[in-house]
N, C-alpha and C positions, 0 to 999 in steps of 0.2 A: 431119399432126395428131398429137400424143402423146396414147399410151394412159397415160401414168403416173398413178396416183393424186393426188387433186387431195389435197394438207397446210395444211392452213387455217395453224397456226404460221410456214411459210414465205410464206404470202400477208397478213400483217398488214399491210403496207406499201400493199399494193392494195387491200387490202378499205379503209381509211382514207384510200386518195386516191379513190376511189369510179372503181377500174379492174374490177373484175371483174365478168364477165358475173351474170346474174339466179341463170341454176343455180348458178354458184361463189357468190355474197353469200348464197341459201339456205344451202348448205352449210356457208358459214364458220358462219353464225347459228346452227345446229341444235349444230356445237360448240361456241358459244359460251356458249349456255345449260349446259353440260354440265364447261366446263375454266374455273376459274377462272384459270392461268394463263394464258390463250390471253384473259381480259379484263382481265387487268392487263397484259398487253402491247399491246391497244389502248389501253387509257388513257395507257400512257407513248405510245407513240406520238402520239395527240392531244392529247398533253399537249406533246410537241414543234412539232406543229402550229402549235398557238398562241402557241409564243416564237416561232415563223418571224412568224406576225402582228404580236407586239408590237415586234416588229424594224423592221418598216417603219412603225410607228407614230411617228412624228418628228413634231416642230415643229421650225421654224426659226425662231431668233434674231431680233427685227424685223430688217427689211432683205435677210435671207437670201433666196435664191430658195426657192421655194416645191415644186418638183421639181428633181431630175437628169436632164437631157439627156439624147439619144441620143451626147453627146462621151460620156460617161461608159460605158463597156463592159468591166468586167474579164475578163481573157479565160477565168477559172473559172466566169463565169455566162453563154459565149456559147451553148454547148448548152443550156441552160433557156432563160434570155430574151436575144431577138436586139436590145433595145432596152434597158437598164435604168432603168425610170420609177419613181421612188419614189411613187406614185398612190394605194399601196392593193391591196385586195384582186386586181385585176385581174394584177398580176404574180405574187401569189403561185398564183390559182388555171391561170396557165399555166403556173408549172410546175412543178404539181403533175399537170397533165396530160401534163408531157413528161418529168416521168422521176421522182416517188416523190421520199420524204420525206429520202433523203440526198442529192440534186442540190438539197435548200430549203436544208441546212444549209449547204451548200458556197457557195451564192447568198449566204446570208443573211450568213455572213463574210465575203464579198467587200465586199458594200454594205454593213458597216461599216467596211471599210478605205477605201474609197472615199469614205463620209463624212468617214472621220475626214480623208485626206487633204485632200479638197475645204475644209477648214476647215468645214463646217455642222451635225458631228456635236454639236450643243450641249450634250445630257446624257447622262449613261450611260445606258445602257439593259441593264433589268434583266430580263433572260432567263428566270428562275426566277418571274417573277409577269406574269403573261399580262395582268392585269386586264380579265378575262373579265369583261364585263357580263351580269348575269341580268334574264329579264324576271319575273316574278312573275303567278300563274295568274289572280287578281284584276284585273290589268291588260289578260290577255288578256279575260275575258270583259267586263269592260264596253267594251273595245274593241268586239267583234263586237257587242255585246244594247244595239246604237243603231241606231235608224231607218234613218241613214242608209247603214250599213254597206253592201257589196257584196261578195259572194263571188267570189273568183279562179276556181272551177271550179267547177260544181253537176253533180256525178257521185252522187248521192245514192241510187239504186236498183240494186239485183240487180248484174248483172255489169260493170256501169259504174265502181261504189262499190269493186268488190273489183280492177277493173284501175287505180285511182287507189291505191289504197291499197300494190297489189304495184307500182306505175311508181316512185311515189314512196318506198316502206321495203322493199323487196326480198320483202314475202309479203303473198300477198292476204287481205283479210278480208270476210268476209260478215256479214249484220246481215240480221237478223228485224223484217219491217215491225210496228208494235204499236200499237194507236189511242191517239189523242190525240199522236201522236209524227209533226213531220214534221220532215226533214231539209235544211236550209235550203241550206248550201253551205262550201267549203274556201278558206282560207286559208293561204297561202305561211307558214311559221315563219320563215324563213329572211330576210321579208321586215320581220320587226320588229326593233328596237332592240336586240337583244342575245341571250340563248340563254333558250329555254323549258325544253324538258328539254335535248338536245342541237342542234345546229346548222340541222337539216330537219326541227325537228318539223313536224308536219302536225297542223292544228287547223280543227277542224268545228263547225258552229254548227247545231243541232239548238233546235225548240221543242217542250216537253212540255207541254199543253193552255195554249199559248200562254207559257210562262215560257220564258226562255234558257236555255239547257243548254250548254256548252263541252267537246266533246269534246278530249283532245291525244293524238296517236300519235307513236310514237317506238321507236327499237329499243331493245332490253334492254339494250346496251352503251353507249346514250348515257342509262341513268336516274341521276337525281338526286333527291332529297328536296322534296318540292314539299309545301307549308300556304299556306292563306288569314288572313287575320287575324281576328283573333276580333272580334264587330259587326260584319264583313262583310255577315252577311245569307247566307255563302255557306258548301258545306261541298265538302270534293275526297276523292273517292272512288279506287281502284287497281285495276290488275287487267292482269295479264300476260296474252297472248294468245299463243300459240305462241313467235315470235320476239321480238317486239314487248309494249310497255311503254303501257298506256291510262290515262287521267287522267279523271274526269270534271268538271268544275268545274259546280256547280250550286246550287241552291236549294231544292230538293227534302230532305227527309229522306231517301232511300236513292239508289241510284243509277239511273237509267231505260234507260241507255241501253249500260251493261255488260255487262251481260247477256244483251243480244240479240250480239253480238257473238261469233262463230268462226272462227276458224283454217281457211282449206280447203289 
């Protein structure tokens, strides 16, 4: 095992395919809050990310097949994928598991050479514009503040809430029980239509003396600028927490549920 000091700068690549252990993604975070160069080079990074996305993002021509074969195997993307299926997410996230974000680039130019050859590559594809779809804070809460909703997890008390929170964004959080406040249950980010703040937000659905409340967590290196529209009915609140980036979407005049909220 190496004693060497762990260099969050030479770990971007891992912290960004989500390879590093719980202790190393702390660590990186703790400098991340501190180096703004060390989060502008996660952002180019996940900013490459998601041209590898919009790479495999194809339509084909009527008539065209609809995937690439297993005939089709360039031999610069046999080490990442042993099959090259133009499917979607699923090739990209294996291998981004097998070997970091320059064996995507490498991939991603073969399977365009391979399109092009194949005759299917029908339009260019433009690298520089991911066409990242955003979901909007508005749309998450009235998603969850319906009857019929169902929460993915209800980890909602003491040390339950704070090993959901550290499983899923790398540091745990605690919350202060407070009457009239009960904590309903969590929500996959990941699992809707496009990006909240970043790509895992984790979003909780709490009621304060019966009103919906929308909490959203997310790390500080994935924040973006989040508003409700105005006549909404609704206002969004902020608040950094150690590592991590908190959203409140609500209907209340201040925030209820911010506040109870710590770093441990």
């Amino acid at each position: 095992m190496s004693n060497a000091p762990f260099e969050p700068m030479a770990n971007v690549d891992a912290y960004v395919d989500g390879l590093l252990s719980p202790e190393e993604t702390a660590a990186f975070e703790r400098e991340l809050q501190i180096s703004a160069e060390l989060r502008r080079q996660v952002e180019l990074h996940e900013q490459s990310v998601r041209e590898v996305r919009s790479t495999y993002r194809y339509e084909p021509r009527a008539g065209a097949a609809a995937t690439l074969e297993t005939s089709v195997t360039p031999t610069a993307a046999r080490d990442a994928v042993p099959a090259l299926k133009l499917s979607g997410d699923q090739a990209i996230q294996r291998a981004m598991r097998s070997g970091g974000l320059l064996r995507m680039r490498r991939l991603a130019i073969a399977a365009v050479l391979v399109l092009g050859c194949a005759g299917v590559w029908a339009t260019y594809v433009h690298l520089t514009s991911p066409g990242d779809k955003l979901v909007g804070p508005q749309e998450i809460y009235l998603a969850l503040d319906r009857a019929s909703w169902t929460p993915e997890e209800v980890c909602t008390e003491g040390p339950a809430f704070a090993k959901y929170v550290q499983t899923r964004m790398g540091q745990p959080l605690s919350i202060t029980a407070r009457p009239g406040v009960e904590l309903v249950g969590w929500s996959y980010g990941d699992g809707y239509d496009g990006r909240i703040v970043g790509e895992k937000t984790v979003v909780m659905l709490a009621r304060v003396d019966g009103r919906g409340v929308a909490v959203l967590i997310d790390r500080v290196s994935q924040d973006r600028t989040l508003s409700v529209p105005e006549g909404s009915g609704l206002r969004i609140f902020r608040r950094v927490v150690g590592s991590l980036v908190v959203y409140e979407v609500t209907p209340w005049e201040k925030p209820m549920i911010l506040d109870a909220l710590a770093a441990q």
